[in-house]
C-alpha positions in Angstrom: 24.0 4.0 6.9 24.9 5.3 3.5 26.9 7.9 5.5 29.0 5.3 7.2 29.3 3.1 4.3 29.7 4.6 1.3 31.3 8.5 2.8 33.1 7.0 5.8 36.9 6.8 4.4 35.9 10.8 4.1 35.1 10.9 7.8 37.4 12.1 10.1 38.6 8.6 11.6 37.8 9.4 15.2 34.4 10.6 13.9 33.3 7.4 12.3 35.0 5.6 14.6 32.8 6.7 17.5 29.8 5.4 15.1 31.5 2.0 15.3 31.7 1.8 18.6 28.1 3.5 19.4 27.3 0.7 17.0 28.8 -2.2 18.2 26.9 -1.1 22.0 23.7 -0.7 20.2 23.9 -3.9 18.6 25.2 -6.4 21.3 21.0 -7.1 22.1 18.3 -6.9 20.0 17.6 -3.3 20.5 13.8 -3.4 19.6 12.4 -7.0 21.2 8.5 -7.5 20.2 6.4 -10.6 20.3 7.1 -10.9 16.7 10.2 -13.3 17.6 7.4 -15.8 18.0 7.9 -16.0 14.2 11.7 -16.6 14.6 10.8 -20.1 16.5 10.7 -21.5 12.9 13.9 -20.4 11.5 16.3 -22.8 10.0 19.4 -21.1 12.2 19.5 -22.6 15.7 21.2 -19.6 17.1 18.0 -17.6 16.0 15.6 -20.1 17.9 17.9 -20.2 20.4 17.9 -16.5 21.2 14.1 -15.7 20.1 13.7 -18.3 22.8 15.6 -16.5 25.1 13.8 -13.2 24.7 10.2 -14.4 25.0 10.6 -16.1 27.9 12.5 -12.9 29.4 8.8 -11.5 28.1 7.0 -13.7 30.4 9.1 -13.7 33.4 8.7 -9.5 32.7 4.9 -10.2 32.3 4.4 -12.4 35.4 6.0 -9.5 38.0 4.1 -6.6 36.4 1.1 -5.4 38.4 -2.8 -4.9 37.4 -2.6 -1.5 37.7 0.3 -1.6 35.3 -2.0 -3.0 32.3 -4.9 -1.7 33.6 -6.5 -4.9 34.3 -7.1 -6.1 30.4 -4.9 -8.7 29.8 -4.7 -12.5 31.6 -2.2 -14.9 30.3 -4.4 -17.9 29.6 -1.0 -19.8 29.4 0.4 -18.5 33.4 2.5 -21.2 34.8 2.7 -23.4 32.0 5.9 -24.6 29.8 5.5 -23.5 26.2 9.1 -25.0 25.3 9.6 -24.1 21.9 6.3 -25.7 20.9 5.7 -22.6 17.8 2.0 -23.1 17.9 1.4 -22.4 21.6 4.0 -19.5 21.2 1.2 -17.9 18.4 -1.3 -18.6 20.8 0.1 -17.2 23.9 1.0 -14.0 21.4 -2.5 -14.0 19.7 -4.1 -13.3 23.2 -2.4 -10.0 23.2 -2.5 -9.0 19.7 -6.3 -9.5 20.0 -6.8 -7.0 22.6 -5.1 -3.9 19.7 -1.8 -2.6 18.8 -2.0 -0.1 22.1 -2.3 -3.0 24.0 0.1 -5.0 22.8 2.7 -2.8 21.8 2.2 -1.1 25.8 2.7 -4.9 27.0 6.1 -5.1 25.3 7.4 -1.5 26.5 6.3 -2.5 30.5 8.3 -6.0 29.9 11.1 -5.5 27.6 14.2 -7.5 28.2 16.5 -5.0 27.6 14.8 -1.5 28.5 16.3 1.5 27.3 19.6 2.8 29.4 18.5 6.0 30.5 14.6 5.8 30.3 13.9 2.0 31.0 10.2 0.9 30.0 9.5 4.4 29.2 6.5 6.4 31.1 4.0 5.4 28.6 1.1 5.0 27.6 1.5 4.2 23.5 -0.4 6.2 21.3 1.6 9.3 19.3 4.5 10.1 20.9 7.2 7.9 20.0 10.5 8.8 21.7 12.3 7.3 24.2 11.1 8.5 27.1 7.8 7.4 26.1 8.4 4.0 24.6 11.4 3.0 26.1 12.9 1.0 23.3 16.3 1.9 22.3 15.6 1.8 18.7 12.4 3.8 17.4 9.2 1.3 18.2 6.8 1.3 15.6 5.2 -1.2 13.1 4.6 0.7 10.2 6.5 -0.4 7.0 9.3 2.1 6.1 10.5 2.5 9.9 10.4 -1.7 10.4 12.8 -1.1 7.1 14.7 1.7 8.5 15.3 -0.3 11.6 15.8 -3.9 10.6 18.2 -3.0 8.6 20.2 -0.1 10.1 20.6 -2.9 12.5 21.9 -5.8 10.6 23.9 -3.9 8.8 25.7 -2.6 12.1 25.7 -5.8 13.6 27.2 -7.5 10.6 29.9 -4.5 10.4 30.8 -5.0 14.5 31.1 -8.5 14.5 27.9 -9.1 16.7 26.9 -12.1 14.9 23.4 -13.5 17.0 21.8 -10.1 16.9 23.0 -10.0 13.0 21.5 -13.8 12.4 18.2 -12.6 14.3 17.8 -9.7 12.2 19.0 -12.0 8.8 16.1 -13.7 10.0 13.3 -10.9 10.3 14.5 -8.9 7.0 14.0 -12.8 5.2 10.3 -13.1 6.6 9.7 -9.5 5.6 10.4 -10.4 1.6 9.2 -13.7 2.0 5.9 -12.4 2.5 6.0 -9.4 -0.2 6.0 -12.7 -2.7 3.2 -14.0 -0.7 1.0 -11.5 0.1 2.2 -7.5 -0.5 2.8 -5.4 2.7 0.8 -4.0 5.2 1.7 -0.3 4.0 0.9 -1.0 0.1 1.8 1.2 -2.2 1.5 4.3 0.1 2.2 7.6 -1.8 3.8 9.0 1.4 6.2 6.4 2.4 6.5 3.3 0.1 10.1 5.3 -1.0 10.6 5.8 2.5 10.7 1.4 2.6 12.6 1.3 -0.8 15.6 3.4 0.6 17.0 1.4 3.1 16.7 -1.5 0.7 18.8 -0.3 -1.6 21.5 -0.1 1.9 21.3 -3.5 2.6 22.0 -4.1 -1.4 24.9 -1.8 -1.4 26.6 -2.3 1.8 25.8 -5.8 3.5 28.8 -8.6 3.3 26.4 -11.9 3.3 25.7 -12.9 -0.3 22.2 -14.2 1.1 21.1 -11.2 2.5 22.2 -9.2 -0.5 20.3 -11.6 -2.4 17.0 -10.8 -0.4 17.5 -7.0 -0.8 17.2 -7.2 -5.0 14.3 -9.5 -4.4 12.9 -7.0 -2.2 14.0 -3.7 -4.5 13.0 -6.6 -7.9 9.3 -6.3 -5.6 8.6 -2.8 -4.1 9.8 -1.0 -7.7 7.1 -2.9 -9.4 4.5 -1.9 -6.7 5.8 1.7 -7.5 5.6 1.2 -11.3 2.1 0.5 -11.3 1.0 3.2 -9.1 3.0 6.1 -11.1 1.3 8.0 -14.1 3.3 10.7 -15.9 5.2 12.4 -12.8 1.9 11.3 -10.3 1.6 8.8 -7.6 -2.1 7.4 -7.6 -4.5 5.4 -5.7 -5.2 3.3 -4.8 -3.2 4.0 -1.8 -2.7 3.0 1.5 -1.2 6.0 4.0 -1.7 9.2 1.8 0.5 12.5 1.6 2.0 12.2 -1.7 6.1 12.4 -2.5 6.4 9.0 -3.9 6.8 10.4 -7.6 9.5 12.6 -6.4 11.3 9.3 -5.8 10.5 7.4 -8.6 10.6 9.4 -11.5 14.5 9.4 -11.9 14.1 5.0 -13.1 10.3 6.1 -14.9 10.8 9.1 -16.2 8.6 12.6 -16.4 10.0 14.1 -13.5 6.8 16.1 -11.3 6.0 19.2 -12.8 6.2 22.0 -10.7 9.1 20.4 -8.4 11.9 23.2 -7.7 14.7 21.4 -6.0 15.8 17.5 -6.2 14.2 15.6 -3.0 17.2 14.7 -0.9 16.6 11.1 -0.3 17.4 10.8 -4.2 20.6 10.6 -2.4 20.0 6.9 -1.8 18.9 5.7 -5.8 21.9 8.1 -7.4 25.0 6.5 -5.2 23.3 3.0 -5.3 24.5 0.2 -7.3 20.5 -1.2 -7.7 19.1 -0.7 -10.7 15.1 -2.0 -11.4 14.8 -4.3 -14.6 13.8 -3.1 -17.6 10.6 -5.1 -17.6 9.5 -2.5 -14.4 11.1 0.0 -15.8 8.9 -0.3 -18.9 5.9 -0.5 -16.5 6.7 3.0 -14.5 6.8 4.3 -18.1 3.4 3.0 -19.1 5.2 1.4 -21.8 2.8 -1.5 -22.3 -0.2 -2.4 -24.5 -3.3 -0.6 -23.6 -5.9 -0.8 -22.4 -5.0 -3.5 -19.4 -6.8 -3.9 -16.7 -6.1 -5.7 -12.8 -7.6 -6.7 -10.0 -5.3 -6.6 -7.4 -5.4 -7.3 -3.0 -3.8 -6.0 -0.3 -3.6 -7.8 3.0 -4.6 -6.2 6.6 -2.2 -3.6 7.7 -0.5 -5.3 10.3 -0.3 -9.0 8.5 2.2 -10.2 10.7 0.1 -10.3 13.4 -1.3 -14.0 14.4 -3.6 -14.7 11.4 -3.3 -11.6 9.6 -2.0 -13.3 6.7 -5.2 -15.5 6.2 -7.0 -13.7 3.5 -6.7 -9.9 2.1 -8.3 -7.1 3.6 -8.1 -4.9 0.3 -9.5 -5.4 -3.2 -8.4 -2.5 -5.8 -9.0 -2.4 -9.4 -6.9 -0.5 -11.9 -7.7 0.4 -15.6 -5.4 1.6 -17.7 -7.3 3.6 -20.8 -5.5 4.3 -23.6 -5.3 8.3 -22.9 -5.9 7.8 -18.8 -5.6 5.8 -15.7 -8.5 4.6 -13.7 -8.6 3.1 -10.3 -10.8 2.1 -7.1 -10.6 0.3 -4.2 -12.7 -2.1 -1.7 -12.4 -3.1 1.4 -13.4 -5.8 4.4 -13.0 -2.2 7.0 -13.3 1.5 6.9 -9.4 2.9 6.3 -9.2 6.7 6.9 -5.6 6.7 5.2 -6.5 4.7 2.0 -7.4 6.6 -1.0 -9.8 4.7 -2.9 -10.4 6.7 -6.2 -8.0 8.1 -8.8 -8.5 9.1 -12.1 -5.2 10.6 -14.8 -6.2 12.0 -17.9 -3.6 13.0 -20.3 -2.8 16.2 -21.5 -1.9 17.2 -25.2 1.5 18.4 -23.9 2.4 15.0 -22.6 1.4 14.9 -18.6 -1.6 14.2 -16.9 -4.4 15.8 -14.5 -6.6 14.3 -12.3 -9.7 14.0 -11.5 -10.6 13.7 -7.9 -13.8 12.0 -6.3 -14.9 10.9 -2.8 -17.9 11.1 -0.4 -17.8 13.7 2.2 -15.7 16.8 2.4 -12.5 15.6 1.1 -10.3 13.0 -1.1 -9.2 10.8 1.5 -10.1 8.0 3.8 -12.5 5.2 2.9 -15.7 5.4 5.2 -17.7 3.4 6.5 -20.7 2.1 3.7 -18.9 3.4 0.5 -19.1 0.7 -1.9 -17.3 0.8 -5.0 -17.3 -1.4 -7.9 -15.2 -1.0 -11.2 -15.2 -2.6 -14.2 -12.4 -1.5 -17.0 -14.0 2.2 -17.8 -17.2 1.9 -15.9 -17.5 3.0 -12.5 -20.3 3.0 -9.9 -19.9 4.6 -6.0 -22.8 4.1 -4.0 -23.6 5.3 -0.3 -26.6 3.8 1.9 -27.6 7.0 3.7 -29.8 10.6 3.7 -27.3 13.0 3.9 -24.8 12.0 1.9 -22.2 14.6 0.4 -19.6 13.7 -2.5 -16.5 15.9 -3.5 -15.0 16.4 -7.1 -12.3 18.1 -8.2 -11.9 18.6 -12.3 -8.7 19.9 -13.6 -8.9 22.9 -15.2 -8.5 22.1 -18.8 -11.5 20.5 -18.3 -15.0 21.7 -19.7 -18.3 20.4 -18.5 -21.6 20.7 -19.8 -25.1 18.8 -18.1 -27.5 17.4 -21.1 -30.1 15.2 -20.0 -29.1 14.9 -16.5 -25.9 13.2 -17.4 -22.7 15.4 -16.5 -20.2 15.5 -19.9 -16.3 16.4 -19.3 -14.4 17.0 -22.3 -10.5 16.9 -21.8 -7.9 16.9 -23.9 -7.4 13.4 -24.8 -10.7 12.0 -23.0 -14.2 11.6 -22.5 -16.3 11.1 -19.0 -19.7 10.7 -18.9 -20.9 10.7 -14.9 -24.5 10.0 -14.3 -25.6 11.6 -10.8 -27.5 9.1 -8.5 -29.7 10.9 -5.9 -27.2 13.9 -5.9 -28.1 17.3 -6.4 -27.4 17.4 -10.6 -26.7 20.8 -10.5 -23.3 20.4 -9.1 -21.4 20.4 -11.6 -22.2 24.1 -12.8 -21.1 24.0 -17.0 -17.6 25.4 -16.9 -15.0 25.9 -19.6 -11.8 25.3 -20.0 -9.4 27.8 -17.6 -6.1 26.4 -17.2 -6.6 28.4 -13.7 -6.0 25.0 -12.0 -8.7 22.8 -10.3 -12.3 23.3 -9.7 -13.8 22.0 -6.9 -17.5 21.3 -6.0 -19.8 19.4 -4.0 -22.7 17.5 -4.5 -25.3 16.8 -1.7 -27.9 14.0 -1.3 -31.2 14.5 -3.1 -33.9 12.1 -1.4 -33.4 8.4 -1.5 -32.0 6.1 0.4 -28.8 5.5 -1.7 -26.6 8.2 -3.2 -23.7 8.5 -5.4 -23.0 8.3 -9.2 -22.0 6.4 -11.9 -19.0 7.1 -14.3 -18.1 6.0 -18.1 -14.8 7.2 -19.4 -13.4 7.0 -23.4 -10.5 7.6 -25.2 -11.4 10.4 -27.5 -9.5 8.9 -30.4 -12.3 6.3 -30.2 -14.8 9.1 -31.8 -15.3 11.7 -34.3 -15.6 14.6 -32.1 -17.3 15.2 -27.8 -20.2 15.6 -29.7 -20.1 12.6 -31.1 -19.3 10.9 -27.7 -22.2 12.6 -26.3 -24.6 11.1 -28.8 -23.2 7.7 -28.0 -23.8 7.7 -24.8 -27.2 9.4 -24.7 -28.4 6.7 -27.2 -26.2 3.6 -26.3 -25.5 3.8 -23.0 -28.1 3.9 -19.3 -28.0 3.2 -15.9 -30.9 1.2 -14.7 -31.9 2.1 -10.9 -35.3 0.5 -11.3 -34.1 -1.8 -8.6 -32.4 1.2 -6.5 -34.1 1.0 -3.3 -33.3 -2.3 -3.1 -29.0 -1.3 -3.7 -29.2 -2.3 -7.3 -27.9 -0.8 -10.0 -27.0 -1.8 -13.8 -24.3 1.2 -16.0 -24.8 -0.3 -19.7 -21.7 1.8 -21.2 -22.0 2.9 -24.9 -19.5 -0.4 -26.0 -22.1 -2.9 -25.2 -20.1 -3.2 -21.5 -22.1 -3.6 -18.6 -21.3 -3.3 -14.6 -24.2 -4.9 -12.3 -23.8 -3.5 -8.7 -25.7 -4.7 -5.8 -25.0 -3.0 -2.6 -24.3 -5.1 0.4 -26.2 -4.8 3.6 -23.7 -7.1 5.7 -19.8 -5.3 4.7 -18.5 -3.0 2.4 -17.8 -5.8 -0.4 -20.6 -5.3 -3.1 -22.0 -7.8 -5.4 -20.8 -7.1 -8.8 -21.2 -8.5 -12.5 -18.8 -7.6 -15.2 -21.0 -8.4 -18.0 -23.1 -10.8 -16.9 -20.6 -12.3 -14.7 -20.7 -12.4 -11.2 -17.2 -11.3 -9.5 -16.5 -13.9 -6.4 -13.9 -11.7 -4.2 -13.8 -14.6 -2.0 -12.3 -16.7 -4.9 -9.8 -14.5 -6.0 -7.1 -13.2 -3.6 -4.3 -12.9 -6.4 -1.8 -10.0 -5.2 -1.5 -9.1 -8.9 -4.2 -10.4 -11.2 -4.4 -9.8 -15.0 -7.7 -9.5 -16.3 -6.3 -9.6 -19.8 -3.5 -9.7 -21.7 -2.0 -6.7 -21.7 -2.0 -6.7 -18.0 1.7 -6.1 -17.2 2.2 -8.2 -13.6 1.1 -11.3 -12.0 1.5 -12.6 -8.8 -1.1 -15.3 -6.7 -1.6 -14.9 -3.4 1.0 -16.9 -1.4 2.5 -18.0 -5.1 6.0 -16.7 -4.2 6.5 -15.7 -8.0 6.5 -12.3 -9.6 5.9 -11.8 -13.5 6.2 -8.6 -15.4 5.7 -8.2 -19.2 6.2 -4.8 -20.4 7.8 -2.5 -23.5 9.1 -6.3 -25.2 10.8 -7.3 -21.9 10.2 -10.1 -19.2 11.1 -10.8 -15.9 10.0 -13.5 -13.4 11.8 -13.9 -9.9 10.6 -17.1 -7.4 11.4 -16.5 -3.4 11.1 -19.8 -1.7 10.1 -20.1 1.8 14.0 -20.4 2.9 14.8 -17.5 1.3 16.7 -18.6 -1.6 15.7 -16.2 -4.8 15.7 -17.5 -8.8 14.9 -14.8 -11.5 15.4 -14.8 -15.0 15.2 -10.9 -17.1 14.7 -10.8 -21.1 
């Protein structure tokens, strides 16, 4: 897009106009139908009901002529024979009964009956799984859900309609780039803050702000950039993207750091899809900008959600899936995640300690063999710079990595890491306390090491962290936490444990038999998840963004700036910047 658009009087003419007309071909139908144009029932435009209309029931005549051995038998449309007119809730319902059978399902149900199959491979040979292409899928635009390629889509395709003057595939797609931003104000996105590809959803963005003609739409594509910055902001840390993270892989930072500054260390050559934030009118405001730069009061803390990946989906936007808690010390950055399911791509651990030279290192923790994926009965719970990770199981195996300016020492069972500008103090919990064999500092890079269940039927460890500027000297940290501070795991058998940190701070955890949600007090206080499903919620006042769930507004308070931006249901977008 930003070749056409902002290169194209460079382009030889019959070149670019060759892209017009491919375009204007391309565009004439919807080039990707799904069952999400159930959602476009509701909108305001009657030429986008009209045609959503038009689609699904293509869908069902499609549906109704396909043979068992086609779908393999799984699916019956509850709703055969009958008129749904354009009655929206029977519409979700009819959808729902596919969307409940998984995305393979689905998705494979849409490739055999797509209204408009693709010109050369028609429905595509199937089945859906990893291979994407054509051939396979069918579609003649790429097919999948995920985030940055719904972005990459979506827009490449309104902006091509809008350009050839094919104006009901143009409104549709008006339509579906609305609900998408609609719902970052009301819930976040299904691929939150991913490391690997949240840049990957900001890019196109900034096309649609640079190159579409409708002041609306242009409108929703600063609310969008005013939202996913922010969402960057908080999850970058002196040239690092950190976790909590959904979709790992890293290359987020390389994005970012030309609005937040402290370009990644180590990083030879420019990544090319800067290419999109250099020639783009956009820029974040300074509120955000202040946030990527960790120009705030500190220490802050959050506790934030996430929805279910696919929240689109008939009732996926009921309630989050994701709880995450970040802590920002005053020398380091601390943060963990929950969540209703196991998630192999979320990161739920990462720790940034500062460096006397200005950056950061991290240090790395997760059960089993590596530093990603949430498994199945890790419980974590947080609270500001106490930490506790507990496993139900007998063979249990946690990883760390310490950078290595680090220095460790073990006194009284307790684990002691002395790093430039900060303290931990991690307390093993039925793991093999030897682990952690006492190292000094190398500056060789990081050490890595392993820790394996010792007996018990719970295993894992307990972390407190301090700002060495808080004490004299790491011996003097030491001594407050051998005399100040203890875990209790009196109660441990039954799941219960209490850190007491050496500031009169205490973290109550109770595992939870039922799902991966454990009870937690934060001094004293019981922590209701249930009750709080804010998308951004302060947990004081140096917390620098706040957003309820489904409140449509976004605040951010940072470095002696302000900014506040409302997106109503219709689209329409107020902000005001100080």
């Amino acid at each position: 897009m930003r070749k056409y658009f902002l290169f194209g009087p460079d382009l030889n003419p019959d070149y670019r106009q060759t892209m017009f007309d491919g375009a204007k071909i391309w565009t004439a139908e919807n080039p990707r139908p799904s069952f999400e144009l159930v959602h476009s029932l509701q909108s305001d435009d009657e030429m986008v009901r009209e045609y959503a209309l038009e689609l699904l029931q293509k869908f069902r005549e499609n549906i109704a002529g396909l043979d068992e051995a086609q779908i393999d038998g799984t699916i019956t449309d509850r709703f055969a024979g009958e008129d749904l007119g354009e009655d929206y809730e029977k519409w979700l319902a009819w959808w729902k009964q596919y969307a409940d059978q998984g995305w393979q399902t689905f998705e494979n149900i849409e490739r055999l009956a797509n209204p408009y199959p693709h010109p050369e491979y028609g429905t595509g040979t199937g089945p859906v799984g990893a291979t994407w292409d054509p051939r396979v899928r069918g579609m003649r635009a790429d097919a999948r859900n995920t985030d940055n390629l719904r972005a990459m889509r979506e827009i490449s395709v309104y902006l091509m309609a809008e350009e050839t003057g094919n104006e009901k595939v143009r409104r549709l797609y008006r339509d579906k780039i609305q609900r998408f931003v609609v719902n970052l104000y009301r819930l976040h996105h299904g691929e939150w803050d991913s490391e690997n590809y949240l840049h990957h959803t900001i890019a196109p963005f900034h096309n649609l702000y640079d190159f579409a003609k409708d002041e609306h739409v242009v409108g929703l594509a600063k609310a969008a950039l005013d939202y996913l910055y922010p969402s960057a902001a908080i999850k970058y840390y002196r040239g690092h993207s950190v976790a909590p993270t959904k979709r790992t892989g890293g290359g987020l930072e390389r994005y970012v750091w030309l609005f937040f500054g402290d370009r990644p260390e180590h990083e030879p050559n420019p990544y090319t899809d800067l290419i999109h934030v250099i020639t783009s009118a956009y820029r974040p405001p300074l509120a955000v900008v202040n946030v990527g730069r960790n120009n705030f009061n500190r220490p802050a803390e959050m506790i934030n959600t996430k929805p279910t990946y696919s929240y689109w989906l008939p009732g996926g936007a009921e309630a989050p899936e994701t709880w995450e808690t970040v802590f920002y010390g005053k020398t380091y950055y601390l943060g963990t995640a929950i969540s209703m399911a196991p998630q192999g791509d979320l990161r739920p651990w990462d720790m940034l300690m500062d460096t006397n030279d200005g950056w950061a290192r991290q240090f790395r923790a997760n059960s089993g063999n590596n530093f990603n994926g949430l498994r199945r009965g890790d419980q974590i719970g947080q609270y500001r710079n106490l930490v506790i990770w507990l496993r139900k199981d007998s063979n249990a195996r946690f990883a760390f990595e310490l950078p290595g300016e680090a220095s460790a020492t073990i006194e009284d069972g307790i684990w002691f890491v002395e790093h430039d500008k900060t303290y931990l103090a991690i307390r093993p919990i039925n793991i093999d306390k030897q682990a952690i064999a006492p190292v000094g500092k190398a500056d060789k890079g990081a050490v890595r090491f392993n820790a394996g269940q010792k007996g018990g039927s719970y295993a894992g460890f307990a972390l407190e962290a301090g700002d060495a500027s808080d004490y004299r000297n790491f011996s003097a940290f030491k001594n407050r936490i051998k005399n100040n501070s203890s875990l209790d795991v009196s109660a441990l058998d039954d799941g219960r444990v209490v850190l007491s940190g050496n500031t009169g701070a205490t973290l109550g955890f109770a595992y939870n038999q039922e799902r991966d949600i454990p009870r937690i007090e934060r001094n004293g206080e019981f922590y209701d998840w249930s009750g709080n499903f804010d998308v951004f919620k302060p947990m004081d006042e140096n917390a620098p963004v706040a957003m309820e769930w489904h409140g449509k507004t976004l605040e951010v308070n940072a470095g002696g700036h302000t900014f506040r931006q409302t997106v109503y249901d219709d689209g329409r977008v107020e902000f005001s910047a100080e």
